[in-house]
C-alpha positions as CSV (number, residue, x, y, z in Angstrom):
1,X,-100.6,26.4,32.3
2,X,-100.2,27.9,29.0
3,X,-97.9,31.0,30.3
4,X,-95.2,28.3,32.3
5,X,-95.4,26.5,29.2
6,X,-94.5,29.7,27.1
7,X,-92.2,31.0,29.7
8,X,-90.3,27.6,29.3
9,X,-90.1,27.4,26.0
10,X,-88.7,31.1,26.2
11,X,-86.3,30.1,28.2
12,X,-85.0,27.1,26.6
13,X,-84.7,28.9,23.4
14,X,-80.7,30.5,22.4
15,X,-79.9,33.8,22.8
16,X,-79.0,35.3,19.7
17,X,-75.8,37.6,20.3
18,X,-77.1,41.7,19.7
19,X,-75.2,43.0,17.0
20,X,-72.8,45.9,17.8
21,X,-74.1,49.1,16.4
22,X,-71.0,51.2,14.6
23,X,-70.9,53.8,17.4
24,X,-70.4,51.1,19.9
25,X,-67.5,49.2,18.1
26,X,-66.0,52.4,17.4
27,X,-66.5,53.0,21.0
28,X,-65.3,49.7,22.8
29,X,-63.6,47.9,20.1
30,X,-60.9,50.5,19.0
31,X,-58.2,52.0,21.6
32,X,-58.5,55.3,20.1
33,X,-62.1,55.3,20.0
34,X,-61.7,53.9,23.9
35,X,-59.4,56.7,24.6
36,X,-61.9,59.2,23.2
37,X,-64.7,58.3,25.5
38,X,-62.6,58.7,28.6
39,X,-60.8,61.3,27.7
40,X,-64.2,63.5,27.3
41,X,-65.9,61.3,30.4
42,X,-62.7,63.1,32.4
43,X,-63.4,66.9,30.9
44,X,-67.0,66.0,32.4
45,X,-66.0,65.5,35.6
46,X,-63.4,67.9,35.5
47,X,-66.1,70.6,34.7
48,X,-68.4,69.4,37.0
49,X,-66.2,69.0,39.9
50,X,-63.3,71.3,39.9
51,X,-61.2,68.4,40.9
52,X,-62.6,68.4,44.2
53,X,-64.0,64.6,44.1
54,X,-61.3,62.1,43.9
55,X,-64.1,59.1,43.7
56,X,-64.9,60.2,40.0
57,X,-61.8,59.9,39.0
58,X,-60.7,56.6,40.2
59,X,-64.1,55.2,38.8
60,X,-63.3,56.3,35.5
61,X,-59.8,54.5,36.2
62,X,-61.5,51.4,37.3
63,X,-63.6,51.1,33.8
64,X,-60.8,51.7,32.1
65,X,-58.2,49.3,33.4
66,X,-61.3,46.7,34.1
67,X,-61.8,46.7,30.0
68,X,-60.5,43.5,28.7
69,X,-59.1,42.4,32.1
70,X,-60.0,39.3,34.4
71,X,-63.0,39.8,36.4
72,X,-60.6,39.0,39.7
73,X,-57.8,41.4,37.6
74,X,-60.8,44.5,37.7
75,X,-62.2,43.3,41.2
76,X,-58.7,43.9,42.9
77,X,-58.5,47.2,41.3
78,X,-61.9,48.3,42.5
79,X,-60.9,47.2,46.0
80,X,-57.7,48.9,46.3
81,X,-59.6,52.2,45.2
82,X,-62.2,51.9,47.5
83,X,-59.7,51.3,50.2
84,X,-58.0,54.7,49.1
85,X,-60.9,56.7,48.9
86,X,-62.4,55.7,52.5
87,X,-59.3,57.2,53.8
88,X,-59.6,60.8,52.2
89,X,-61.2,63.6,54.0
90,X,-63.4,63.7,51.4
91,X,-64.7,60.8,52.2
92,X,-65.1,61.9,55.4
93,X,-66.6,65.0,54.8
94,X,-69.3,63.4,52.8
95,X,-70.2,60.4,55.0
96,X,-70.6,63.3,57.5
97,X,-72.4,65.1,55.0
98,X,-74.6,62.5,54.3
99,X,-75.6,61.6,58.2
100,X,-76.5,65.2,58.7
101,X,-78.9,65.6,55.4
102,X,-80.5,62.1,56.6
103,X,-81.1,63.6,60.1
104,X,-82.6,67.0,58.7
105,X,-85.2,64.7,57.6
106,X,-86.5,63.9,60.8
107,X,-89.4,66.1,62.6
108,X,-87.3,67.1,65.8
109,X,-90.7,68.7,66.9
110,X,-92.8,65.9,65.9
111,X,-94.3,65.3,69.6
112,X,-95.1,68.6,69.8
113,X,-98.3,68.3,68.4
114,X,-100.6,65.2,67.5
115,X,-99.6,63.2,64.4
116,X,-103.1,63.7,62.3
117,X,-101.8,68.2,62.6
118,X,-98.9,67.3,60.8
119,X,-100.3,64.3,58.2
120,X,-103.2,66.3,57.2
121,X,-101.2,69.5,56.4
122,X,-101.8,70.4,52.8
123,X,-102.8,74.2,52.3
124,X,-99.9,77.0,52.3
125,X,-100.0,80.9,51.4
126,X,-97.0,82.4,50.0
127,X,-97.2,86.4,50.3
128,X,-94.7,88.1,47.6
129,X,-94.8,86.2,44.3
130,X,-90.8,87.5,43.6
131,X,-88.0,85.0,42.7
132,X,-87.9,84.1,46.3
133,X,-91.8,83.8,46.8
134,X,-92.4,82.4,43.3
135,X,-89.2,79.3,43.8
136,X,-91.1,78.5,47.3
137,X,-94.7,78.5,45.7
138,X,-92.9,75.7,43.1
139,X,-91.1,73.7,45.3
140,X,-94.5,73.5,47.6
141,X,-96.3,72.7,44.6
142,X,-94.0,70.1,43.1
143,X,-94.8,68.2,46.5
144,X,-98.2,68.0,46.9
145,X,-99.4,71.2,48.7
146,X,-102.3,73.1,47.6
147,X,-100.5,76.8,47.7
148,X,-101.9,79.9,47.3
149,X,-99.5,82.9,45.9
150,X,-100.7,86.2,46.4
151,X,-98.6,89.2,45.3
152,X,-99.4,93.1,45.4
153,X,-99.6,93.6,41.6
154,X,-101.4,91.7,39.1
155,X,-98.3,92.3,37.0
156,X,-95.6,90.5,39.9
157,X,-98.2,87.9,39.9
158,X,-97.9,87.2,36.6
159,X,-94.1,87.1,36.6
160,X,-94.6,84.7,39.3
161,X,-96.6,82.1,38.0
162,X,-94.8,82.4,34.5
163,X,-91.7,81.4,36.8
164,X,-93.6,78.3,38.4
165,X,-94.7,77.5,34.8
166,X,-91.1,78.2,33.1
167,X,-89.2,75.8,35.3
168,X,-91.4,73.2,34.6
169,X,-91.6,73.7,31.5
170,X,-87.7,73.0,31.3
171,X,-88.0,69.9,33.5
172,X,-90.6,68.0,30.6
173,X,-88.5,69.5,27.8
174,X,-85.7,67.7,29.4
175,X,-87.7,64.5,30.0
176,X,-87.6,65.0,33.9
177,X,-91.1,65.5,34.1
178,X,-94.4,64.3,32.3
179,X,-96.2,67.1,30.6
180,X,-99.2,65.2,33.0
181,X,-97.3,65.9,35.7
182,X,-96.4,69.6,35.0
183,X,-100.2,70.3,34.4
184,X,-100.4,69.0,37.8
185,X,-98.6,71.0,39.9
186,X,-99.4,74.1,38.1
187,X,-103.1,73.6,39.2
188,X,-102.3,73.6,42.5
189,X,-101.1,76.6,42.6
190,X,-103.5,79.7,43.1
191,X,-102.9,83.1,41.9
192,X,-104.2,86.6,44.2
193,X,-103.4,89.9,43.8
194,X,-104.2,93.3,45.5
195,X,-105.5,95.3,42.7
196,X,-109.0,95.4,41.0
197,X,-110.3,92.1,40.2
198,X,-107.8,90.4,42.2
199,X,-109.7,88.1,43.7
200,X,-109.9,89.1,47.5
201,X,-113.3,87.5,48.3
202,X,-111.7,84.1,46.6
203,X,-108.4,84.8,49.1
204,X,-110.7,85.4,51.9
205,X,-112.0,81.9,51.9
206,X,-109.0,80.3,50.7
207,X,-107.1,81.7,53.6
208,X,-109.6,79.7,56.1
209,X,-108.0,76.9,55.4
210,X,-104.3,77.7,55.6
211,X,-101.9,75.5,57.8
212,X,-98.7,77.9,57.1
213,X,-98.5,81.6,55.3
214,X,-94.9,82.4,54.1
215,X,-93.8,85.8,54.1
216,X,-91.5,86.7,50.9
217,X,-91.6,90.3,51.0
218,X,-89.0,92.8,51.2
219,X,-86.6,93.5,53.9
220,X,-88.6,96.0,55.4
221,X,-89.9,95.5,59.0
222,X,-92.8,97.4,58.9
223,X,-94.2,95.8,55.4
224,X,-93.9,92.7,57.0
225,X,-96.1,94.2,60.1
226,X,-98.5,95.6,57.2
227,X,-98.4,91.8,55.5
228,X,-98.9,89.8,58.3
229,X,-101.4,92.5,60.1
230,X,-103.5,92.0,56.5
231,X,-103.4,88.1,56.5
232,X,-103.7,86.9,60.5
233,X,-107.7,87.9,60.9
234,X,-108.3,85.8,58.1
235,X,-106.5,82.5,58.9
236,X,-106.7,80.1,61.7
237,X,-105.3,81.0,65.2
238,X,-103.0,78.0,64.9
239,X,-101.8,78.9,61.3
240,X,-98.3,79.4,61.2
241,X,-97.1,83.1,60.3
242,X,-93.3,82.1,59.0
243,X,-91.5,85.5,57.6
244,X,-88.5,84.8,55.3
245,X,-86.4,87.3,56.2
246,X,-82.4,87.2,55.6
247,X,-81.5,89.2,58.9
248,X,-84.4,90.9,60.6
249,X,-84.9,89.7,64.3
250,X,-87.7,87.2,63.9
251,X,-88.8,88.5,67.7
252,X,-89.1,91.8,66.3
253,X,-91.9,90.4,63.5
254,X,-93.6,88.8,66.1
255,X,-93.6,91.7,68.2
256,X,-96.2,93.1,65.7
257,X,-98.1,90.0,64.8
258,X,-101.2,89.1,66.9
259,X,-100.8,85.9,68.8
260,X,-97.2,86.3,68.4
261,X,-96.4,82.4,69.5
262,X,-97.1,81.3,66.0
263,X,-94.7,83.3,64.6
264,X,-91.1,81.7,63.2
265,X,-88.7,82.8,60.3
266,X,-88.7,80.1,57.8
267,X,-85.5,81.5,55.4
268,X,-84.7,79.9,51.7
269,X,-82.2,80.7,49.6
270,X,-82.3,81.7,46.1
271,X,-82.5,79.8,43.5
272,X,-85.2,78.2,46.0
273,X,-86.2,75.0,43.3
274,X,-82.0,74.4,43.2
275,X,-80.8,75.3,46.8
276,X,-81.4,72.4,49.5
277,X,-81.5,74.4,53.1
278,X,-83.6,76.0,55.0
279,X,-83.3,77.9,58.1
280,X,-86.2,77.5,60.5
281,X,-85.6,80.3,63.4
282,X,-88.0,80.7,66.5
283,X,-88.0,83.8,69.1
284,X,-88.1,83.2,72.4
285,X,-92.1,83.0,72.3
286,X,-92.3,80.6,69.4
287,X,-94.6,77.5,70.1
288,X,-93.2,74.2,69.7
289,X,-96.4,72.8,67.5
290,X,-95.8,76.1,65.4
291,X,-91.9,74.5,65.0
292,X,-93.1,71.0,64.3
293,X,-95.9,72.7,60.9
294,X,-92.7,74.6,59.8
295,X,-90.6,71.8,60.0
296,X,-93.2,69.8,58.2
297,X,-93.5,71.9,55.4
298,X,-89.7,72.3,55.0
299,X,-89.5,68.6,54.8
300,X,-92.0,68.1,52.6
301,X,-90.7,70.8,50.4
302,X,-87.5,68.3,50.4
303,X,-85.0,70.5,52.2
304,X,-82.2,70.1,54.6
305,X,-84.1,71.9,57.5
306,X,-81.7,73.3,60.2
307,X,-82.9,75.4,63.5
308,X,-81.1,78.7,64.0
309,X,-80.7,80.9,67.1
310,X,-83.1,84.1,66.7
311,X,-79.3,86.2,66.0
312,X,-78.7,88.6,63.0
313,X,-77.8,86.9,60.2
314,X,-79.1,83.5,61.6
315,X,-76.8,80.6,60.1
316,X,-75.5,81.1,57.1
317,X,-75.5,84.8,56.6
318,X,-73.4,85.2,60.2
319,X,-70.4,82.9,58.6
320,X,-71.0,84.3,55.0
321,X,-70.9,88.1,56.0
322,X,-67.3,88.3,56.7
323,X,-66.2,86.9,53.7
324,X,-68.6,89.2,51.9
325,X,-67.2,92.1,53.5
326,X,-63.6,91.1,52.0
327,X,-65.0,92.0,48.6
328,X,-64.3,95.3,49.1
329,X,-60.9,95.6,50.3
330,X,-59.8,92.9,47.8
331,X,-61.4,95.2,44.7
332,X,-59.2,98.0,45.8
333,X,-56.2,96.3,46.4
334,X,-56.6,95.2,41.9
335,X,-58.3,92.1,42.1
336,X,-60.8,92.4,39.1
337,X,-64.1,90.4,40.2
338,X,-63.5,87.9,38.0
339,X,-60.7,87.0,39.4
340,X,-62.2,86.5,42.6
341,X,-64.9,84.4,41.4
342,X,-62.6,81.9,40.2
343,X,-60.4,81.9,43.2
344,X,-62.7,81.1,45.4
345,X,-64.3,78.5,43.1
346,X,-60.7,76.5,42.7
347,X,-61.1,76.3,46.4
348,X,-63.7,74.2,46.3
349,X,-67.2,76.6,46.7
350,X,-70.0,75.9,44.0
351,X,-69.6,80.1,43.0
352,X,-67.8,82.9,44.0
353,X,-68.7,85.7,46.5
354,X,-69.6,88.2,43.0
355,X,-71.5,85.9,41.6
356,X,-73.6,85.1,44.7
357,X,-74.1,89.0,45.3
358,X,-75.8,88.8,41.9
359,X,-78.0,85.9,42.5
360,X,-79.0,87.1,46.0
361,X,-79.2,90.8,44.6
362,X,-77.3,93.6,45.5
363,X,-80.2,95.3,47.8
364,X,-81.0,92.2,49.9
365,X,-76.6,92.2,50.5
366,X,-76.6,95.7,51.6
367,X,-79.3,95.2,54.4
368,X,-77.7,92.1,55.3
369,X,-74.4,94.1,55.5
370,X,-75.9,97.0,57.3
371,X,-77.6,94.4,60.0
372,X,-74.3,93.0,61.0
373,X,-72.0,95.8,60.8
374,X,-75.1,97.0,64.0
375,X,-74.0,93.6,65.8
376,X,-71.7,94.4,68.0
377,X,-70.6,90.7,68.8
378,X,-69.6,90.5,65.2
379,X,-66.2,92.4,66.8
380,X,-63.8,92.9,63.8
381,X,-65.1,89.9,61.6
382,X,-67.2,93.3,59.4
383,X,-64.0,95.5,59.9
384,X,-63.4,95.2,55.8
385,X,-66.9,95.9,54.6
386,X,-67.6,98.6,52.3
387,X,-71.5,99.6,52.5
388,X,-70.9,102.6,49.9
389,X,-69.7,100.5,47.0
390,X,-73.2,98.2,47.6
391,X,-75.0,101.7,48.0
392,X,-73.7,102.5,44.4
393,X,-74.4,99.4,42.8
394,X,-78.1,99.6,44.4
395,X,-78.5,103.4,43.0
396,X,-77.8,102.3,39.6
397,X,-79.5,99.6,39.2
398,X,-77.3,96.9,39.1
399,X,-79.3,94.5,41.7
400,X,-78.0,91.6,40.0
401,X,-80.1,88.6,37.7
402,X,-83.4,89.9,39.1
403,X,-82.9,93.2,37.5
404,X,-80.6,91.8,34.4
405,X,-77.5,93.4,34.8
406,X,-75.4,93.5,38.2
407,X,-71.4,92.4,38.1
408,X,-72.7,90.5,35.0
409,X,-75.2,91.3,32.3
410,X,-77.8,88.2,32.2
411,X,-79.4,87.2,28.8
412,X,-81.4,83.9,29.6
413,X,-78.7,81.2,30.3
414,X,-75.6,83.1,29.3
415,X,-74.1,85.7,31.5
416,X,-70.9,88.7,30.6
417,X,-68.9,90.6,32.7
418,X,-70.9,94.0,33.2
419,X,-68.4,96.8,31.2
420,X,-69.9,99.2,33.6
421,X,-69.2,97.3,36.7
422,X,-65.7,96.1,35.7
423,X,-65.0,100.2,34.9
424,X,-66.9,101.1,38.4
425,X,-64.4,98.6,40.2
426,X,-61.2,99.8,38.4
427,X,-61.5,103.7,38.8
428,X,-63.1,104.1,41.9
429,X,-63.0,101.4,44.1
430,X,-59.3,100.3,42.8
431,X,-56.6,101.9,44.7
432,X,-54.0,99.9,44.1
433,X,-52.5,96.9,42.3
434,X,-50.9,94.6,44.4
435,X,-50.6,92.0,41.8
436,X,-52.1,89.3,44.3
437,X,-52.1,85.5,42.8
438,X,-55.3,83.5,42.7
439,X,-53.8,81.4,45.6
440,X,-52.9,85.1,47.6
């Protein structure tokens, strides 16, 4: 046929070399030019990584000493680093990092109910149109699900959906999304407020069809009684009623929901488009087919879903508390918070303890503080924590990003020490100066 022949006649025909542009002679042809690009490829991963990743490292070894070599000369070279890096404990740690992400993908309560439940799941409510409510309305959105986002105020609405909007925005300007696309998921998000002209008829019906509602409220157990007790007439009776709470006891939300076995805590963490777990939490009553939505939705929302004992502070907040609660003592024994934060950052976390207070907000840290200093089987673990010094911070103002200003002043990307903060620290919570080392 005419296109073999053409195809043939393509192939038969000489290559002509491509012409090196100036940047990549410069770049490939001329040590110092060489040197250059692997000197800044090594800042890169030094800024990225902290150091903590040997495997970047050794590949930006094997390019270089590949360059000009023998193909067996490079191949050797790539071997012997391989070989060193399977036997690091970061190798280790990630290969087990990596089999515990692939089996958070999996539906452990997938027999729980019948396959069609779970495949035809599409419709989600999100109550609190907040950071927290507004990252979950996005990430649902991004995936598929028809979500409705339904705040108290036409004003936190707004904010809401101008968040949704905003990060996607940011993801076409960076070429990580089609403009098509962004249109896309904005639309299927639906936007509900409690005030005049809200739309509560349009909820009404909308709510019919709801597989899951997501609590985002805030820590207050009886506004999450007044949320849910507003929402469950209008749903399904096998809609799941998932609160995201940080530390309340999710049997205690259930305990004033109606049909209380449809009740779960589903809890995200903030920034919910850029952090990966989720926490899905059952009380004693939960039912499994209430499990095997949430667990849907979580997986479809692409995150790392673990299940957590119905304890205060669930998961993460149990093991993070105690370190939290060092803050204090550590600010009056003279370490300044920035010091902290970069600590704990050469030790390998992705921030420090002050900056995640600031990202989580200082409120939300004080009730999660309060709840576990009240568990008793904590024992000594919350002996260091200092509940007054949040207290402060929260009667000022200083509640972190959300509110602008919290250990550090936020001004769209960039972020400065807080002069007030830094002065709060050193003359009343400062007691002494130890001198203690970043390594101390």
């Amino acid at each position: 046929s005419l296109a073999i022949k053409k195809a043939a006649e393509l192939a038969e025909k000489p290559m002509k070399p491509k012409a090196k542009s100036w940047m990549r002679w410069a770049t490939e042809d001329v040590s110092f030019g060489r040197d250059f690009v692997f000197k800044k490829a090594t800042e890169s991963v030094e800024k990225l990584t902290g150091g903590k990743y040997p495997a970047a490292y050794e590949i930006i070894n094997a390019v270089k000493g590949g360059l000009g070599a023998e193909p067996s000369v490079a191949f050797q070279q790539e071997a012997e680093a391989f070989v060193r890096l399977a036997k690091t404990p970061e190798s280790s740690a990630l290969i087990g990092l990596f089999d515990g992400i692939t089996a958070s993908k999996k539906n452990r309560y997938a027999n729980a109910t019948t396959p069609g439940a779970l495949k035809n799941l599409e419709n989600v409510a999100v109550l609190g149109a907040g950071l927290m409510g507004a990252g979950v309305a996005q990430v649902s959105a991004e995936k598929g699900l028809n979500v409705v986002l339904k705040d108290v105020s036409a004003g936190g609405l707004a904010k809401g959906l101008d968040y949704v909007a905003g990060n996607l925005d940011k993801k076409v300007k960076r070429r990580r999304l089609a403009a098509y696309d962004r249109n896309t998921t904005v639309s299927r998000v639906s936007g509900y407020h409690d005030e005049a002209g809200g739309g509560a008829d349009a909820f009404k019906r909308k709510a019919q069809q709801l597989d899951v509602v997501i609590e985002a409220v805030f820590e207050d157990l009886d506004l999450k009684h007044k949320v849910f007790a507003g929402v469950a007439p209008l749903v399904k009776d096998d809609c799941v009623l998932a609160t995201n709470t940080s530390a309340i006891p999710i049997g205690n939300v259930a305990a004033g929901v109606p049909n209380p076995e449809r009740v779960l805590g589903m809890h995200y963490f903030s920034p919910v488009p850029q952090m990966q777990l989720l926490e899905i939490i059952p009380h004693a009553g939960t039912d499994p087919a209430a499990m095997a939505k949430a667990f849907a939705v979580g997986i479809k929302q692409g995150k790392f879903c673990i299940e957590v004992a119905d304890v205060p502070g669930f998961y993460v907040n149990r093991c993070l508390a105690p370190m939290m609660a060092e803050v204090g003592p550590l600010f009056r024994d003279g370490v300044t918070p920035e010091q902290l934060d970069k600590a704990i950052k050469s030790m390998g976390m992705p921030v420090g303890p002050v900056t995640l207070l600031d990202e989580v907000g200082a409120d939300v840290g004080l009730h999660v503080q309060h709840t576990m200093l009240a568990d008793g089987s904590m024992g000594g673990r919350m002996a260091g924590a200092d509940p007054g010094m949040l207290q402060t911070m929260v009667d000022k103002g200083w509640l972190g990003r959300k509110t602008g200003k919290g250990f550090f002043v936020y001004k769209g990307k960039k972020k400065t020490p807080n002069a007030e903060a830094v002065d709060f620290v050193s003359k009343e919570i400062k007691k002494a100066d130890l001198g203690l080392s970043d390594e101390e």
